[in-house]
C-alpha positions as CSV (number, residue, x, y, z in Angstrom):
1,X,-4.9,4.2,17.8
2,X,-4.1,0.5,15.8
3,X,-2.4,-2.3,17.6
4,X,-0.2,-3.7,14.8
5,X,1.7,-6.3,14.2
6,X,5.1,-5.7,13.0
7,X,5.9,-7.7,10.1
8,X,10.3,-6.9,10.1
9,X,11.5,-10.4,8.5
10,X,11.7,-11.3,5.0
11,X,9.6,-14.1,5.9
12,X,6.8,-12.1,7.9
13,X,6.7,-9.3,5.0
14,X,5.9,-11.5,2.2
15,X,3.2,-13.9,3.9
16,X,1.9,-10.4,5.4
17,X,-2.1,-10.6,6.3
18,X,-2.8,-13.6,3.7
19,X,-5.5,-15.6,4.5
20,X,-6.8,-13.6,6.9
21,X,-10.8,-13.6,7.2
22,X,-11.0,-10.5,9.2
23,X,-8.9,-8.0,11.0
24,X,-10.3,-6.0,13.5
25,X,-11.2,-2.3,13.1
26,X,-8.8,-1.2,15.5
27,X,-5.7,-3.4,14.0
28,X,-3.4,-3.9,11.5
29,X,0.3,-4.8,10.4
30,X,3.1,-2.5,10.2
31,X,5.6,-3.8,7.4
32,X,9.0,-2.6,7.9
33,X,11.5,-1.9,6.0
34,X,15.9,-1.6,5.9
35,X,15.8,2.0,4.6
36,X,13.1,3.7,2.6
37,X,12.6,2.6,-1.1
38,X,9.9,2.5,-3.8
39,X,8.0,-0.4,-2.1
40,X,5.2,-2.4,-4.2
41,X,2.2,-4.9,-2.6
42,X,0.0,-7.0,-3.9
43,X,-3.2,-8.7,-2.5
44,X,-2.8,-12.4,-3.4
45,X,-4.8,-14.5,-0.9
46,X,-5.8,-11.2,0.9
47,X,-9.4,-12.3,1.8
48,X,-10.4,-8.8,2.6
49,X,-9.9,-5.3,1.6
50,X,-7.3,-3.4,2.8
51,X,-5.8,0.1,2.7
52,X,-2.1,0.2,2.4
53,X,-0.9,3.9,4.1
54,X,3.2,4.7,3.3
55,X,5.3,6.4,4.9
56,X,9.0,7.7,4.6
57,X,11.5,7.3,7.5
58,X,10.5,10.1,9.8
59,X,6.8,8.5,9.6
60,X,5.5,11.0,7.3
61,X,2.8,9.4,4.8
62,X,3.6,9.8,1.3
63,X,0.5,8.1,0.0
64,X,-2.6,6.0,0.7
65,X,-4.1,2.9,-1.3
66,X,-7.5,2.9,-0.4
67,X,-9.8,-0.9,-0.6
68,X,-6.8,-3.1,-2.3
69,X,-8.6,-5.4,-4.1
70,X,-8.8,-9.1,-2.6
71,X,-7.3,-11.6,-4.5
72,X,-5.4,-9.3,-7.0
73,X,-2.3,-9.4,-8.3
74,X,-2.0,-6.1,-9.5
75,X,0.5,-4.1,-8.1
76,X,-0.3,-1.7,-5.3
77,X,2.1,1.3,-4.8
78,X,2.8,4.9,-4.1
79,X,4.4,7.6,-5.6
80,X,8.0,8.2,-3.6
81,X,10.0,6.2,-1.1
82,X,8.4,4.9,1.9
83,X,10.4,2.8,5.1
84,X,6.7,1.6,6.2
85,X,3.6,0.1,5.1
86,X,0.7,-0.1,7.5
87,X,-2.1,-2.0,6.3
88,X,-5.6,-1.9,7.9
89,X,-9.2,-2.6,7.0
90,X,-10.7,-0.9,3.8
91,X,-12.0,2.3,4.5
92,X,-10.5,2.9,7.6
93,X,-8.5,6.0,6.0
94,X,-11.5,7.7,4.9
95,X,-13.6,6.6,8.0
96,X,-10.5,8.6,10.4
97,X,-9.2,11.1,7.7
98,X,-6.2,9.6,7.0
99,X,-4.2,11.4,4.7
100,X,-0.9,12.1,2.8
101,X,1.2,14.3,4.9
102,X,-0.1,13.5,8.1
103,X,2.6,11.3,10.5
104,X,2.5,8.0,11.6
105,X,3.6,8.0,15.8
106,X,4.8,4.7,17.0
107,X,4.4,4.3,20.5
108,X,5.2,0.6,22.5
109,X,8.1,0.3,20.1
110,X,11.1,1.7,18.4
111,X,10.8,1.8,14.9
112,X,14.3,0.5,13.4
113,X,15.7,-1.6,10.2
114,X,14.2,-4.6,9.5
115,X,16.1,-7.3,7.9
């Protein structure tokens, strides 16, 4: 399980985990989207490395970026249409098995449109 928090504003999505030193193994942010799309990251002023796990409405993932780069700005995507991002710590997709097909379950909150 990851505690998240839920980044559904314009505002929240595009300032995201910047500037962040550390995030704990067991956290992360889930960016949410209106309706599913080809969605595209990038890590500038992301202190520390991050994967990046998509996934389409129904919280199925359609693809993983594993260890983003800090500091890049080179753009981070997915094959496919995704609704979410969840980004946690580097690694932590390969340390829990975290693959593409697998789904995302939301519990504490009702996944809906963003803004």
């Amino acid at each position: 399980m990851v505690s998240v928090e839920i980044a559904d504003t314009t505002a929240t999505r595009e300032y995201g985990l910047m500037y962040r030193k550390q995030l704990d193994e067991d956290a992360g942010m889930i960016f949410v989207f209106k309706a599913s799309q080809h969605l595209e990251f990038w890590m500038k002023n992301t202190v520390i490395p991050l994967d990046m796990i998509f996934a389409d409405s129904s919280g199925k993932i359609v693809g993983i970026v594993r260890k983003a780069m800090p500091f890049s700005e080179a753009i981070d995507s997915v094959d496919g249409d995704s609704q979410y991002v969840l980004e946690v710590n580097g690694g932590f997709c390969d340390r829990h098995g975290v693959k593409a097909g697998d789904i995302l379950r939301f519990e504490g909150f009702v996944p809906k449109s963003a803004d």
